[in-house]
C-alpha positions in Angstrom: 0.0 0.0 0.0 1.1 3.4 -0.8 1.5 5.7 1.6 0.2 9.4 0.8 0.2 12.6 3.6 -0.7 16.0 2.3 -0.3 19.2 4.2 -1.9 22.5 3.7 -1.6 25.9 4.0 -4.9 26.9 3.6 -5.0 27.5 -0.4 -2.9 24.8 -1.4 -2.2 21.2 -0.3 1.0 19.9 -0.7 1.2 15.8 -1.6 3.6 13.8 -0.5 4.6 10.3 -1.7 7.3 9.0 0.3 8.1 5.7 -1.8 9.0 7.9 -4.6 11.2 10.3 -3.0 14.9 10.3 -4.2 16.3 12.3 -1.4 17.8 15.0 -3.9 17.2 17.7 -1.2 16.0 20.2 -3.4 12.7 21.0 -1.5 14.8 21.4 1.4 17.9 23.8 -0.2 14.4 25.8 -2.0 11.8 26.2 0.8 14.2 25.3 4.4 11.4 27.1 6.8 9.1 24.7 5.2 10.7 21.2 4.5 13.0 20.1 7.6 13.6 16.3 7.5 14.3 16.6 11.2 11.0 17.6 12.5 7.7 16.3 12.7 5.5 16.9 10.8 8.7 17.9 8.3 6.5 20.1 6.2 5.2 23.3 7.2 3.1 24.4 4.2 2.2 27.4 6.3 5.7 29.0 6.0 4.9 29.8 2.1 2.9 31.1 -0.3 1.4 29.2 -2.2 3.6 30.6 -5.6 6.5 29.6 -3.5 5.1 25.8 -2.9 4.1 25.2 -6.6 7.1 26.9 -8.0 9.6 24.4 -5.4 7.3 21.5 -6.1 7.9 21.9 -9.9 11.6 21.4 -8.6 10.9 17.8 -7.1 13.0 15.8 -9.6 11.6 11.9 -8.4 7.9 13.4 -8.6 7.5 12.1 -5.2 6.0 16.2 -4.4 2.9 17.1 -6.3 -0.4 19.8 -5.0 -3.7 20.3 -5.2 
């Protein structure tokens, strides 16, 4: 079974899929206040726009980052 979490910042929610994730560390290097692999939950969609969020998750080279 696929796991799938989404987090929201109240206009957008951003998708994760973990099995897909490569680990390239772009979302983290783009958005830091929002993606910290350290923390739990480690996205914060609330520290960004939503512009900022779609323009990083464009970024996600494995796909494993998508929105609605």
């Amino acid at each position: 079974m696929d796991i799938t979490k989404e987090y929201s910042n109240g206009e957008v929610s951003v998708i994760w899929k973990p099995k897909l994730c490569e680990h390239a560390g772009i979302c983290v290097k783009m958005l830091p206040n929002v993606y910290n692999p350290k923390e739990k939950p480690w996205i914060k969609a609330e520290n960004a726009t939503t512009a900022e969020l779609k323009n990083q998750i464009a970024q996600c080279p494995s796909g494993a980052l998508s929105y609605r």
